[in-house]
C-alpha positions as CSV (number, residue, x, y, z in Angstrom):
1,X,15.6,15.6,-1.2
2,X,14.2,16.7,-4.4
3,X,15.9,19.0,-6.7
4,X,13.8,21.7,-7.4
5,X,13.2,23.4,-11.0
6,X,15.4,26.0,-12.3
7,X,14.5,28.9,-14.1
8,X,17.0,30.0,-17.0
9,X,17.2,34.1,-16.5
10,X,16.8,34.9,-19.9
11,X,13.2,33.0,-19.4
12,X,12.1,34.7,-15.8
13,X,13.1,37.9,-17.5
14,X,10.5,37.5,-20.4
15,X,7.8,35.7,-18.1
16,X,8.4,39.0,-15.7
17,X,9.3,41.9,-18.5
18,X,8.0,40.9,-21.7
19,X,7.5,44.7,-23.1
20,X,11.0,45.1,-22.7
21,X,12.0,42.4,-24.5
22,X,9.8,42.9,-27.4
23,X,10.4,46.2,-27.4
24,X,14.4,45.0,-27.9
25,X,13.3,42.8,-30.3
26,X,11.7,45.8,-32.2
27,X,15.2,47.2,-31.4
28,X,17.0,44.2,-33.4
29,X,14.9,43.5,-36.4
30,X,14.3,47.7,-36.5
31,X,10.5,47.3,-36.3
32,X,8.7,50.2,-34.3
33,X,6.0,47.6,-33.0
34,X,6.7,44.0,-32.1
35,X,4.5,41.7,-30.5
36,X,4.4,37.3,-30.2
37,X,2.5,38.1,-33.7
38,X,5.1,39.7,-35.4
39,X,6.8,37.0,-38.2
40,X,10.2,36.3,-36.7
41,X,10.4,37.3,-32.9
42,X,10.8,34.0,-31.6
43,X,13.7,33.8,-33.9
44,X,15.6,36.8,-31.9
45,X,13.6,36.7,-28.3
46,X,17.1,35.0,-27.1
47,X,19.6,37.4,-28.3
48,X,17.2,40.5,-27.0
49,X,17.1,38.8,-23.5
50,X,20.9,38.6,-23.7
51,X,21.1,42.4,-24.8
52,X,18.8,43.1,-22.1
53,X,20.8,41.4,-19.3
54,X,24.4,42.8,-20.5
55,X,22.9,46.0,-20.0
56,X,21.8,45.2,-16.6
57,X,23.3,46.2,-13.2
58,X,24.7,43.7,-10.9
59,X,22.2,44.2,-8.4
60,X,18.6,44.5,-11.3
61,X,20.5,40.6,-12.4
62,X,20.9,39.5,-8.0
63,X,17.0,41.0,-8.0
64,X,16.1,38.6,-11.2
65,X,17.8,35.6,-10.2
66,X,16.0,35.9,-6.6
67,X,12.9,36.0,-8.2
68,X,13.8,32.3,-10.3
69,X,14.7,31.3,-7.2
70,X,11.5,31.9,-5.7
71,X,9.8,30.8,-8.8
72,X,11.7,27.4,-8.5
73,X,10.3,27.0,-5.2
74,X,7.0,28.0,-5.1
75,X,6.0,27.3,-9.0
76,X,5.1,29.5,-11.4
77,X,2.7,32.4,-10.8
78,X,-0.2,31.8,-11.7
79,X,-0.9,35.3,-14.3
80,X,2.4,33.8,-15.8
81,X,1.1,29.9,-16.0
82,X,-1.8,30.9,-17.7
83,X,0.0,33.0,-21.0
């Protein structure tokens, strides 16, 4: 049997939410507009992720880790594959 891919959450969260997290990111670095363009983001994309799932309920984090299930069996979708 073949081990299937896992998905880290903090990664299925910005592949699934990404104007949250950038919008946390504007949070961190106090920038009203952040975007993948924005010198530094990468730099604080973890820490925003992290901010983002310490804030969520146990049952939004069961909802996200389902969906890296399904993403680990069934591949990447293909709106996602192609950013």
């Amino acid at each position: 049997m073949t081990k299937s891919k896992q998905y880290r959450l903090n990664d299925v969260l910005w592949w699934n939410h990404q104007e949250d997290v950038l919008k946390e990111i504007g949070s961190i670095m106090e920038l009203d507009d952040v975007n993948t363009n924005t010198p530094g983001w990468f730099e604080n994309r973890t820490m925003a992720c992290k901010n983002i799932l310490d804030n969520m309920t146990d049952a939004e984090k069961e909802k996200l880790r389902k969906k890296a299930e399904e993403m680990a069996e069934t591949g990447m979708p293909e709106d996602i594959q192609r950013k």
